[in-house]
N, C-alpha and C positions, 0 to 999 in steps of 0.2 A: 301171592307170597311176599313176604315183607324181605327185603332188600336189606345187606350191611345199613348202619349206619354211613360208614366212610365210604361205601360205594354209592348208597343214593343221595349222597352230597359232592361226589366229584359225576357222576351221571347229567346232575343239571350245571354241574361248568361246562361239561362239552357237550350237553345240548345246546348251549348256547352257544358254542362256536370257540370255550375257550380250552385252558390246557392246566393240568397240576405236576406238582414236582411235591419230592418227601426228604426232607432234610434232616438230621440228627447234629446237635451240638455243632452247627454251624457248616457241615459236611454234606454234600448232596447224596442221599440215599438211592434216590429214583430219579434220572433224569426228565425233564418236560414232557411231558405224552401227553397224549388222549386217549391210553388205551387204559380202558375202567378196570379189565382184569388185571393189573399190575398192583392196585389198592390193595386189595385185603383178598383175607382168604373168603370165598363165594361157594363150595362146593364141597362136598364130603370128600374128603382126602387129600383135601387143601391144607398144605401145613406151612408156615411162616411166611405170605404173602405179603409185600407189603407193610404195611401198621399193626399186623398181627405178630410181627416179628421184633418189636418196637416197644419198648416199655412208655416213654416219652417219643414224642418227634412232632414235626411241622409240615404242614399241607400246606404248598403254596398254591396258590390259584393265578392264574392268569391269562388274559384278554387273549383273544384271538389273534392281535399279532405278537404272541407271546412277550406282554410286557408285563411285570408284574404288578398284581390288583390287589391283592391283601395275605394272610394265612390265617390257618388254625393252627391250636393249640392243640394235638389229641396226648392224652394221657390213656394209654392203652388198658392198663389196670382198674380204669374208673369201670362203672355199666353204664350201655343205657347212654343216652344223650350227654351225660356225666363227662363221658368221654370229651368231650369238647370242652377243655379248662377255659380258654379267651380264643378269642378271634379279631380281626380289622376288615372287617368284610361288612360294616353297617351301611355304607354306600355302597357298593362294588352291583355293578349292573350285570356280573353272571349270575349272582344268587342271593336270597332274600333267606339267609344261615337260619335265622330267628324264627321265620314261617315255616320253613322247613325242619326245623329241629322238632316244632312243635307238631307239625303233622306225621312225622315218625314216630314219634314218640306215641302220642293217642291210637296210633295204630298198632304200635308194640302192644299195650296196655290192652287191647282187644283180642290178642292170642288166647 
């Protein structure tokens, strides 16, 4: 079963060991977790979880000892990997954004 977008991209920051937070207009949304169900809605009867609740906002990511490593962009209203306007995650040693976007993506496309 094919996974959120925003959950099988914050899934590989804390396999990794690291941690996200979701900011609005400069205002923290979600404080630092590692808890993946706080992202998005995941589940039928799941209503405004997260990024789902969010027209615009920012996923931060961060290192294992919660220092910060880059964000995304998500634009809630885009589909589809669309969702991800920018990111500063080209380096960032929790996740490889670019590989991963595109192997969601091909996977979506196979539904």
């Amino acid at each position: 079963m094919l996974e959120p977008l925003a959950k099988t991209i914050v899934q590989e920051v804390v396999d990794e060991g690291g941690f996200y937070s979701i900011e609005i207009e400069g205002e923290e949304y979600q404080e630092i977790t590692n808890d993946t169900s706080l992202i998005c809605n995941q589940k039928d009867g799941d209503k405004y979880i997260g990024v789902d609740n969010l027209d615009i906002c920012y996923i931060n990511v961060y290192d294992s000892k919660k220092e910060f490593d880059g964000w995304i962009l998500w634009i809630g209203v885009n589909d589809h990997v669309e969702r991800i306007s920018d990111h500063t995650l080209m380096s960032s040693d929790y996740i490889n954004i670019d590989k991963l976007m595109d192997k969601w993506e091909k996977e979506y496309i196979r539904l």
